[in-house]
DSSP file (Angstrom, degrees, kcal/mol; ACC not computed):
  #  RESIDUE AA STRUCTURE BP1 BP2  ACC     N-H-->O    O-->H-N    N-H-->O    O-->H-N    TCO  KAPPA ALPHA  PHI   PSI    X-CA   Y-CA   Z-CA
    1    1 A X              0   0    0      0, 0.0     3,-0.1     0, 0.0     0, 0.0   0.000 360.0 360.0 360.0 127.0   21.0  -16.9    7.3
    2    2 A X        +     0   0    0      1,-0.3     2,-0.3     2,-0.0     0, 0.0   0.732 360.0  30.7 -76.8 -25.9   23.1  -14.3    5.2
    3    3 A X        -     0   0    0      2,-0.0     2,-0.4     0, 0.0    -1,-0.3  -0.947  66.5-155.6-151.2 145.0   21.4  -11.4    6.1
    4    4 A X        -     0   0    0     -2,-0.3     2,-0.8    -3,-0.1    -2,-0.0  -0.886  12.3-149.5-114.1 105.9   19.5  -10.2    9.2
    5    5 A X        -     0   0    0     -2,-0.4    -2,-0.0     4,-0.1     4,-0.0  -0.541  20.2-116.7 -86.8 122.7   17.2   -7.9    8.9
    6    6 A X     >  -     0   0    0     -2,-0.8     4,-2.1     1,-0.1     3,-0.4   0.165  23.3-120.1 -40.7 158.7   16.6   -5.4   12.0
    7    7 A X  H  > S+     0   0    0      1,-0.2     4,-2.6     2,-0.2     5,-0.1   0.929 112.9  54.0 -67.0 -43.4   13.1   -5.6   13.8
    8    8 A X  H  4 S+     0   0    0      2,-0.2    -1,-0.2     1,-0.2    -2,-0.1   0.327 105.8  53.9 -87.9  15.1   12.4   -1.7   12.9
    9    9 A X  H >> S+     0   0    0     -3,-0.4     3,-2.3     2,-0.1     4,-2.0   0.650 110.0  45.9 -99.7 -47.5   13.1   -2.2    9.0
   10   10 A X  H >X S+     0   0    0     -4,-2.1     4,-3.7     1,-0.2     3,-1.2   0.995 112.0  51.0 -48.9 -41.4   10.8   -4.7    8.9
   11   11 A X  H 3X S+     0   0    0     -4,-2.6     4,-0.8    -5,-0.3    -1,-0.2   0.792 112.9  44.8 -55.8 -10.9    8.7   -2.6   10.7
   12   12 A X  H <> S+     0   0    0     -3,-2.3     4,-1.2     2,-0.2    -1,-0.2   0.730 108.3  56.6 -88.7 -20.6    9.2    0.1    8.4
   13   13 A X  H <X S+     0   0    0     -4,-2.0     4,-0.5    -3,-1.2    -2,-0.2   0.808 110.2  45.5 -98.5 -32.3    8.8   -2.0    5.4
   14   14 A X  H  X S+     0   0    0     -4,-3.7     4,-3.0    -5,-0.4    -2,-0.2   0.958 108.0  56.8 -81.9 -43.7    5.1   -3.2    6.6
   15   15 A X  H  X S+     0   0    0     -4,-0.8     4,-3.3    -5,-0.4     5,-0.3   0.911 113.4  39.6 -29.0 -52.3    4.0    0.2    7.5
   16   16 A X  H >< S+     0   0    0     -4,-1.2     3,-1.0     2,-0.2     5,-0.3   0.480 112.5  55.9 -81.4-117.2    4.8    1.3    3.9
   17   17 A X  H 3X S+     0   0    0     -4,-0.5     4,-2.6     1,-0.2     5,-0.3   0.323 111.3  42.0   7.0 -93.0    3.5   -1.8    2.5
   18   18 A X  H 3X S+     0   0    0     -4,-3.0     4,-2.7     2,-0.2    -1,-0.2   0.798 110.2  60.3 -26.6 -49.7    0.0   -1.2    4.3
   19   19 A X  H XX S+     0   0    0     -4,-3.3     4,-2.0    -3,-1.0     3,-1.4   0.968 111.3  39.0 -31.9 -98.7    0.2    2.6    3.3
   20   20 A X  H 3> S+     0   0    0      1,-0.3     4,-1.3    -5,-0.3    -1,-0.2   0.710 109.2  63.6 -41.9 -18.9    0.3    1.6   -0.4
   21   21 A X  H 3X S+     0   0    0     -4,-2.6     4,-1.1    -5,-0.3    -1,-0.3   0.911 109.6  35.3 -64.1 -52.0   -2.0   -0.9    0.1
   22   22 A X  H <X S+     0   0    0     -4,-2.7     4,-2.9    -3,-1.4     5,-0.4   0.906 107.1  62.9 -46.2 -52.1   -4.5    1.3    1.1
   23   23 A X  H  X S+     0   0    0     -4,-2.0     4,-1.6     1,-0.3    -2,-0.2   0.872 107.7  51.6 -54.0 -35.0   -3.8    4.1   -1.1
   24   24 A X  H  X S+     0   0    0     -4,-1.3     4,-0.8    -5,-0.4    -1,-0.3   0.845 101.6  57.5 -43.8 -53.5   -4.5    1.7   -3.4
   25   25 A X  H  X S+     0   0    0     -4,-1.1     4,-3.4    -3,-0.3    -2,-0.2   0.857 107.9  52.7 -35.3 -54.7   -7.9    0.6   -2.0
   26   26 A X  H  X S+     0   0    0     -4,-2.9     4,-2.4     1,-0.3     5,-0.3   0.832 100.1  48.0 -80.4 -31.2   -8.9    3.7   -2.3
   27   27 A X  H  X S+     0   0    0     -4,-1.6     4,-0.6    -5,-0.4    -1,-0.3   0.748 111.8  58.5 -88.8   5.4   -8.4    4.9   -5.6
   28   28 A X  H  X S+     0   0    0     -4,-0.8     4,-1.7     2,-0.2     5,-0.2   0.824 108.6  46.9 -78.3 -33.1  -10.1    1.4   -6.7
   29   29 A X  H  X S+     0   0    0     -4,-3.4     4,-1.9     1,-0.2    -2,-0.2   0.896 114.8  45.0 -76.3 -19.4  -13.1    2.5   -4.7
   30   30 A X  H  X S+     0   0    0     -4,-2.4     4,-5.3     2,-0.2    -1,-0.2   0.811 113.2  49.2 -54.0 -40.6  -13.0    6.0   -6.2
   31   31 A X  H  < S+     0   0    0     -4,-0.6    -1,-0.2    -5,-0.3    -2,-0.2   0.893 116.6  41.9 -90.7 -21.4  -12.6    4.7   -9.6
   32   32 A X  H  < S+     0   0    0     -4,-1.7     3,-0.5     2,-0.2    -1,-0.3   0.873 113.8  54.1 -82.5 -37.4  -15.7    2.0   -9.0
   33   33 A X  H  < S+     0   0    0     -4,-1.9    -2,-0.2    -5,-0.2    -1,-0.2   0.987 128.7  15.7 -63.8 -40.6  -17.8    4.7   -7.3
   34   34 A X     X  +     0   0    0     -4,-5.3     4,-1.1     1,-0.1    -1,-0.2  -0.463  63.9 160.9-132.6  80.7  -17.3    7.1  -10.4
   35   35 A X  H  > S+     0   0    0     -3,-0.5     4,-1.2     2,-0.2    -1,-0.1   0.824  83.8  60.2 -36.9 -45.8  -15.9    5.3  -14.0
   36   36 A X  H  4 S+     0   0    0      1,-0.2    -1,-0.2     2,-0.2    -2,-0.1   0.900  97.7  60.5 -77.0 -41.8  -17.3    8.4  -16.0
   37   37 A X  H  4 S+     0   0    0      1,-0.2    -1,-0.2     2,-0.1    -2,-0.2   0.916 103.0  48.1 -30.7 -61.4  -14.9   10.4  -13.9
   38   38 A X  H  <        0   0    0     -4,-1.1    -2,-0.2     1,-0.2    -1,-0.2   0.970 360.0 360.0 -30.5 -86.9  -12.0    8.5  -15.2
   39   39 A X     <        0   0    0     -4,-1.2    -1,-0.2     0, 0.0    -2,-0.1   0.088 360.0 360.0 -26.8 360.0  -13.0    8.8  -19.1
């Protein structure tokens, strides 16, 4: 392996992942709940 990555950056790196993952989620369910909103 060439580079090791520590236990708490991955951990850091799925935390943000999930974060944006949601934050995402949500403004797809916003955007599905109201379309004319958008527009």
């Amino acid at each position: 392996m060439g580079h090791t990555f520590s236990p708490r950056t991955r951990e850091a790196e799925r935390s943000l992942f999930i974060i944006i993952l949601s934050t995402c989620m949500s403004a797809l369910r916003k955007r599905t709940l109201d379309p004319m909103k958008l527009q």
